[in-house]
N, C-alpha and C positions, 0 to 999 in steps of 0.2 A: 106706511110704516117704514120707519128706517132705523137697522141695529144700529146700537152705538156701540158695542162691542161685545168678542164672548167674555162670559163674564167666569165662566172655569170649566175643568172638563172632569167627566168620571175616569176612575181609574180603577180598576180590579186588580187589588193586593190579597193575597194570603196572610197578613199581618198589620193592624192600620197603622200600630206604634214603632212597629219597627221597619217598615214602610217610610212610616213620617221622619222619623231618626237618618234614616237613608236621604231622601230629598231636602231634610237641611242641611246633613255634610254635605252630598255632595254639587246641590241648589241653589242652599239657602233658603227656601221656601220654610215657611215657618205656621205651627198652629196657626189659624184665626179665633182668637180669643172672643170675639164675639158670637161666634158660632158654633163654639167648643159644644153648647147644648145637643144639637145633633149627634154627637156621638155618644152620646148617653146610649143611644138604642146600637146594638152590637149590628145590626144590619143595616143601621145610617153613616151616612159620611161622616169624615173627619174632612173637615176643610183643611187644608192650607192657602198660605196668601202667599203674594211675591214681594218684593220691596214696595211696590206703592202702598201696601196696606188691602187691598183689591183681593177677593180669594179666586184661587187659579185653578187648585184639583182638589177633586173630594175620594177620599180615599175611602173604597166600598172592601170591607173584607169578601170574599169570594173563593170558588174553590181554585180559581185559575187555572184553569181547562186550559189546554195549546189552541193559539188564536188562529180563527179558520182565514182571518185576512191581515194586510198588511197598516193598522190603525198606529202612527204617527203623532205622538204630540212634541210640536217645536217650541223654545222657548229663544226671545231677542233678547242679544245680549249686546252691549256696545264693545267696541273693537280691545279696549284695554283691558274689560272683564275674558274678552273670547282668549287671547294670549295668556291671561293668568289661567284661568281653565286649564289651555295646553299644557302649560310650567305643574302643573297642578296633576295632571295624569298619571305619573308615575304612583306619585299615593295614591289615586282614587282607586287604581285598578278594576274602571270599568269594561265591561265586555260589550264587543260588538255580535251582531246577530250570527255572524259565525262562529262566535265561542271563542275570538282572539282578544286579549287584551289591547284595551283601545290607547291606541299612539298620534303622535304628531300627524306620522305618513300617514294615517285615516282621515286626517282634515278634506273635506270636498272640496274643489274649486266649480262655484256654479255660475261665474263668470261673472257677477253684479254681487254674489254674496258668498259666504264663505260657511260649515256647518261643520259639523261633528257628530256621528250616530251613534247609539249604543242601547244598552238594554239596563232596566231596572231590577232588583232582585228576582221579578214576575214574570220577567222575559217582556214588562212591557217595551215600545221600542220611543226612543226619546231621540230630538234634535238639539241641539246647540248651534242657534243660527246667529252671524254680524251680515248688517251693511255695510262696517265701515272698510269699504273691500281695498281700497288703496292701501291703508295703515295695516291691513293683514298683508296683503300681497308681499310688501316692502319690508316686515317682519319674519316672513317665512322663508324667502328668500334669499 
């Protein structure tokens, strides 16, 4: 057997719609219209997809308990979307896992890629990761 990829992840929200409202301002990730059926059941997912059309997180309402580990989901973005992001932070006013509003200076450098952490209304914890580490380096600098 061999994966050909994941093909999405769970996510435990306290709210699916307003949840899903959240990850398309601040994402882009959008309904999937074909799977909208699922949520019919108040304990089923709400999919979303990313731009290919492909769905990426199913949004599980939950009581969102404080997470007992450190569960990570990253999403690739190419080097011109990762900068508009940046340009883009002062409106989103997201928080990083310490409670600070997330800035430029939070950008990681992990030497071959470049990220950005932060939290979702849930406290879940999310990545914003580029390869395109030249075209950031030479941007941020």
């Amino acid at each position: 057997m061999q994966v050909e990829q994941i093909d999405h992840v769970h996510v435990e929200v306290s709210d699916r719609e307003v949840a899903a409202d959240w990850y398309d301002r601040v994402l882009g990730l959008k309904r999937h219209v074909g799977l909208s059926r699922w949520a019919d059941d108040p304990m089923g997912p709400l999919i979303l997809q990313g731009g290919d059309g492909n769905p990426t997180l199913s949004l599980f309402a939950r009581s969102c308990e404080a997470l007992s580990r450190d569960n990570t989901v990253a999403f690739r973005v190419d080097g011109e979307s990762f900068l508009k992001f940046c340009g883009d932070l002062e409106v989103l006013q997201l928080t990083t896992k310490s409670g600070q509003i997330l800035s430029r200076t939070d950008v990681v450098d992990h030497q071959f890629s470049w990220s950005l952490y932060f939290l979702d209304p849930d406290q879940n914890r999310l990545e914003l990761t580029t390869y395109d580490y030249e075209a950031i380096r030479h941007s941020l600098s």
